[in-house]
N, C-alpha and C positions, 0 to 999 in steps of 0.2 A: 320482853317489852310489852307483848299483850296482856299480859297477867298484868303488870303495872296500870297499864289501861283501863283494865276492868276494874280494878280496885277502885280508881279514882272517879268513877261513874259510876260506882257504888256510894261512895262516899258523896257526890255529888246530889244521887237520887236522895238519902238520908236526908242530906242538910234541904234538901228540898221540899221532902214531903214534910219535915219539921214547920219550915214554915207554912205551908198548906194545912195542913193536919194536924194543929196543936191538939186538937182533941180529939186523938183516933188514940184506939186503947192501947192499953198498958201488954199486950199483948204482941200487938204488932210491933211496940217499940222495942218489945225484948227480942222478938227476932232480927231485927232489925241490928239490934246491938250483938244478938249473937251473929249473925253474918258481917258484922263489921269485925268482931275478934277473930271469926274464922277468915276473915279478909285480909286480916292483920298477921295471923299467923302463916295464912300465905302469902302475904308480902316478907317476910321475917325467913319463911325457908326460898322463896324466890330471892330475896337477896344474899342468903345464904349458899345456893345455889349460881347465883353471878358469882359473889366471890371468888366461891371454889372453882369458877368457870375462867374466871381469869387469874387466879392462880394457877390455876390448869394451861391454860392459854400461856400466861408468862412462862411457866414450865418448858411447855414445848416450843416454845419460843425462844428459850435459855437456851433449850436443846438445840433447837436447830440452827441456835446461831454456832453453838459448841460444836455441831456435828459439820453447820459450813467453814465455820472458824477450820476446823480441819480437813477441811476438804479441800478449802483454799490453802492452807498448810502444805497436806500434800501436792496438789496443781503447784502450789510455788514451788514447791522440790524440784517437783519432776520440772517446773520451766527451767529451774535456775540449772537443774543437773541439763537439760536441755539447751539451754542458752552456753553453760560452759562446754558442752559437745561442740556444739553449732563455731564457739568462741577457736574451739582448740583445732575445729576442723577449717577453719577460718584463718587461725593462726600458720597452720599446717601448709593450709594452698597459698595464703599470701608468703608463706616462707617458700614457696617450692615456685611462685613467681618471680620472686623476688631474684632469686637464684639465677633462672632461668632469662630474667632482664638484666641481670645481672651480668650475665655468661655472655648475652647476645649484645648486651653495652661494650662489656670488656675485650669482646670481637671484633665490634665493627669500632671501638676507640680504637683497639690495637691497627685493625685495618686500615682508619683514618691517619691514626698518626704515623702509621706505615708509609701511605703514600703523601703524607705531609712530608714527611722526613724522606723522601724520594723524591719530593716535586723540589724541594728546599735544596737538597743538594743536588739535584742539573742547574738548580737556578745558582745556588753558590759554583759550581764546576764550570759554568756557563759566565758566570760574573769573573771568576778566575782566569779562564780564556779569553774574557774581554780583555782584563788585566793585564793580560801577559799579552795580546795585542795591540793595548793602549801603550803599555813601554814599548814594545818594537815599533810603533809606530814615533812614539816620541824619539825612541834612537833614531830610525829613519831621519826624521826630522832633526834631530841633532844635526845627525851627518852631511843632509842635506846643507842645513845652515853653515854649518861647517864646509863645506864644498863650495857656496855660494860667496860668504865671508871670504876664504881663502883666494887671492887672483889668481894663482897658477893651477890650481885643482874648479875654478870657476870656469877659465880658459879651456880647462881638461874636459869640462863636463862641456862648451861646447862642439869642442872640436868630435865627440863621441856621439852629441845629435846629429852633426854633417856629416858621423860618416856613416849612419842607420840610414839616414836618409840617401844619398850615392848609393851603398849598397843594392838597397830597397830599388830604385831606379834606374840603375847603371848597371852595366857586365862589368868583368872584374877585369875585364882588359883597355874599358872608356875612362877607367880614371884609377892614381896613384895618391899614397900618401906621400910626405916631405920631401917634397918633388925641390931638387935644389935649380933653382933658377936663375941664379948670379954664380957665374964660377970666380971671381975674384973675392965676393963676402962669403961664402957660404952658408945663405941665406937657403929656407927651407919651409916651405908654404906648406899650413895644415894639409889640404887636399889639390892635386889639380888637374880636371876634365882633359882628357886624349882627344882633340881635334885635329884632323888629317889635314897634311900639309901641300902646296899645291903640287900637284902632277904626282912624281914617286917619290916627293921630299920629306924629309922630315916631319913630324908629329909637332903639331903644337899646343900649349899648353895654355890650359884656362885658369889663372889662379882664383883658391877660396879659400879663405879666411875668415876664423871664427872670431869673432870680438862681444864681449859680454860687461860691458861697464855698469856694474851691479849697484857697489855703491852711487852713484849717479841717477842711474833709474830708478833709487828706491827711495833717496830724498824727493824727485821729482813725485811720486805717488804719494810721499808723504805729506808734503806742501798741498798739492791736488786734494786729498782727504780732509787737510784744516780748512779748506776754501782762503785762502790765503794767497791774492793775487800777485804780493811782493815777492812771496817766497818759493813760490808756483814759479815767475818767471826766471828767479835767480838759479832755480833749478833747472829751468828747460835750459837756459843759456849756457850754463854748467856740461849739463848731460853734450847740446850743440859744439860745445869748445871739445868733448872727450870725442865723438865722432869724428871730428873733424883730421884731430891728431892721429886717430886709429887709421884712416884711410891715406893720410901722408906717410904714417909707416907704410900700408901695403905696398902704395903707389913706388916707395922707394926703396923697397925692398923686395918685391916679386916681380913687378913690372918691368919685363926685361925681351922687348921685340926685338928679333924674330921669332925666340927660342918662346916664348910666353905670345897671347892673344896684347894688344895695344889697350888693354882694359883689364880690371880682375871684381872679383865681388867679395863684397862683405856681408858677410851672415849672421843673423842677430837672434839668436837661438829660441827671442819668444814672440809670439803676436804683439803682444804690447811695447814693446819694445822698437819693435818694426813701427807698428802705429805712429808711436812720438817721434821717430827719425820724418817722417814720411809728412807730416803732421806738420812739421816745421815749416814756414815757406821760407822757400828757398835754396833751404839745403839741399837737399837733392841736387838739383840742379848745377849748384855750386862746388859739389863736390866729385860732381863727373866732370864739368869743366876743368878744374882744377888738377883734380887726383884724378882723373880716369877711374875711378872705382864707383861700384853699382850696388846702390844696401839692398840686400835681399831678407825678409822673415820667411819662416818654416812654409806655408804657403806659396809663396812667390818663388822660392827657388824649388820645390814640388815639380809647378808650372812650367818653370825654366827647364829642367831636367828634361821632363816629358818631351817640351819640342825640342829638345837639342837627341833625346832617343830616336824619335821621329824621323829626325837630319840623317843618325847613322843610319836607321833602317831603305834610306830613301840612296844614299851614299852606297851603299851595299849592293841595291838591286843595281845601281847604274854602272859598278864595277864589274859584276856578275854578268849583264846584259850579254856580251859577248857569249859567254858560256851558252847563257839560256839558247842565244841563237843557233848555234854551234848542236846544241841537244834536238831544237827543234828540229832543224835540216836533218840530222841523223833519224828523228821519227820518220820525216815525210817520207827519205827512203826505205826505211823497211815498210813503211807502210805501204809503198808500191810493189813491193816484192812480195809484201801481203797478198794486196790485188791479185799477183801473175799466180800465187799458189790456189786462190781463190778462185783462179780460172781454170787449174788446172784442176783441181777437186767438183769444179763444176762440171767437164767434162766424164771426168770418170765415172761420176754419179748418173750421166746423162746414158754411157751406154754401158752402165750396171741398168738402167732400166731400162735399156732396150733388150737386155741379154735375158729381163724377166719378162720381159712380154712372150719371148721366144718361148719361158718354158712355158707360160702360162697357155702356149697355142698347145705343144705338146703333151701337156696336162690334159687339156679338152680333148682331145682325137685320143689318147689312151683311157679313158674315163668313155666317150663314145663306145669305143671298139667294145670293153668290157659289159656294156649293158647286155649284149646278143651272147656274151660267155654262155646262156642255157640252152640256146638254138645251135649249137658247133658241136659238131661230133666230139667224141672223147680225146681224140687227137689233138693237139691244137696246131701242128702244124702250120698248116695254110695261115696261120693267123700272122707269124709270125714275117714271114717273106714281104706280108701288106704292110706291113710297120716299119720295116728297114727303112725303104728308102726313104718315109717320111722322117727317120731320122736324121738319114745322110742329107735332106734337103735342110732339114731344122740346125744341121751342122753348118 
């Protein structure tokens, strides 16, 4: 680039002193012309020299793209044999994870569905025994209905609450079952309470009587539940007319003074039951006038029970009284003959201690004598003569 340079500031000077110097000699202009060929011929190997400069250039330039072309060549080998390393060792740990999530899945699935299919079947086993509690209960209930339906096994069922209840509150000697009370009909009262008769007479008898007018009391609830005031009362009136006739049998069938109480009761095996008898006005009333007979429900004859237990416990003590008295008088005396032993044990005590004050005088005067043992000759004679008589005196 600087040989270029110069050339053209050669050339410049030329054209320059040309104009200045048209007439400077033929001398100067020859060398003038010969430094412009020698100017020219080195511009001619100066560009001959770029040439080859960048032939040269391109050359190594060809080169080194050939020698990076391969270089990158190999770098991509070795990335690619690299990346498939890195690929396969890749493929290798994801396969050997895989596995191992695999293993630890198939464990805790198995483990889950294990105790899935555990929890499922207490819960099926447990729905099963619901099952088979839900039919026993619907049979219950069958049977139940079937018992409640039926009049002589509804009868049955209550004559078997009256007599848990008796049991439960009575000795087994306060009351009987089918106690016959008419010796002309031979009529026979579900239960009937043992009341003492006066003075040493006979026993008399409390009749009771289970009565359960099922169908009656279950229209009456049913009418009650439509709110249905026509059919509500044609029911109370219903169930009223079934009590009524229930207790004219009792009255004419158990009620039989002296042998029976001048009254018996009717038993109505449910609260509700009792309620709507009770509930009526009237009835009641009407029906002890009438029938001498008294509705009792599972409560009210509980009640009744109680004080009539009461009565015998009270009846018992007053029969007994004589005895008790009879036991007491037999204490008071021995307990006076207690006293006289208790006198006599006081004496003996008194001169056992006076018998030990004696030895205790006896103790000190032999205890005395003994101190002076070191001052008494070898002998002890004399000792002995001084002690007697304080014996015979302590005698």
């Amino acid at each position: 680039m600087r040989r270029l340079e110069g050339i053209s500031r050669i050339k410049y000077i030329r054209m320059f002193l040309r104009s200045r110097h048209r007439s400077a000699s033929g001398d100067l202009l020859a060398k003038i012309e010969l430094l412009e060929r020698a100017q020219e011929r080195g511009e001619r190997t100066l560009r001959e020299e770029m040439t080859r400069g960048r032939e040269e250039n391109a050359n190594a330039a060809k080169s080194q793209r050939e020698e990076l072309t391969a270089s990158l060549e190999s770098v991509r080998g070795i990335v690619d044999l690299r990346l498939q390393e890195l690929q396969k060792d890749n493929a290798q740990q994801i396969e050997r994870m895989r596995a191992t999530v695999d293993e630890k899945l198939e464990g805790t699935l198995e483990k889950r569905l294990g105790e899935s299919f555990k929890l499922v079947s207490e819960r099926l086993e447990k729905v099963h025994q619901g099952l088979g509690a839900m039919q026993q209960l619907a049979s219950d209930v069958g049977g139940l209905q079937r018992v409640l339906t039926n009049v002589k096994t509804r009868g049955g069922w209550g004559e078997v609450q009256l007599g848990a209840l008796l049991e439960q509150l009575l000795t087994a000697e306060q009351f009987d079952r089918n106690v016959q009370t008419r010796e002309e009909s031979g009529e026979r009262v579900d239960y009937a309470i043992k009341l003492p008769g006066e003075g040493n007479g006979a026993a008399v008898w409390l009749p009771i009587d289970a009565k359960f007018p099922m169908e009656d009391y279950q229209r009456l609830i049913t009418a009650q539940e439509s709110g249905d005031s026509v059919l509500t009362d044609g029911a109370m009136k219903d169930l009223e007319a079934q009590l009524k006739k229930s207790a004219k049998d009792i009255c004419a069938k158990y009620i039989n003074p002296p042998k029976t109480t001048d009254f018996a009761l009717m038993f109505l095996p449910t609260e509700g039951l009792y309620a709507e008898a009770i509930r009526r006005i009237g009835l009641v009333e009407q029906v002890q006038r009438d029938c001498r007979v008294v509705f009792a429900g599972p409560t009210t004859l509980a009640a009744l029970l109680n004080s009539l237990q009461m009565g015998f416990r009270t009846l018992a003590i007053q029969k007994r009284s004589s005895e008790v008295w009879n036991l007491l008088a037999g204490v008071k005396t021995e307990f006076a003959k207690f006293g006289d032993s208790l006198s006599k044990v006081k004496d003996k005590l008194d001169q056992a201690a006076s018998d030990m004050d004696k030895v205790a005088v006896r103790s000190r005067a032999i205890t005395k004598k003994l101190r002076d043992v070191e001052e008494l000759p070898s002998n002890p004679q004399p000792l002995l003569p001084e002690l007697l008589p304080e014996e015979e005196e302590l005698e």
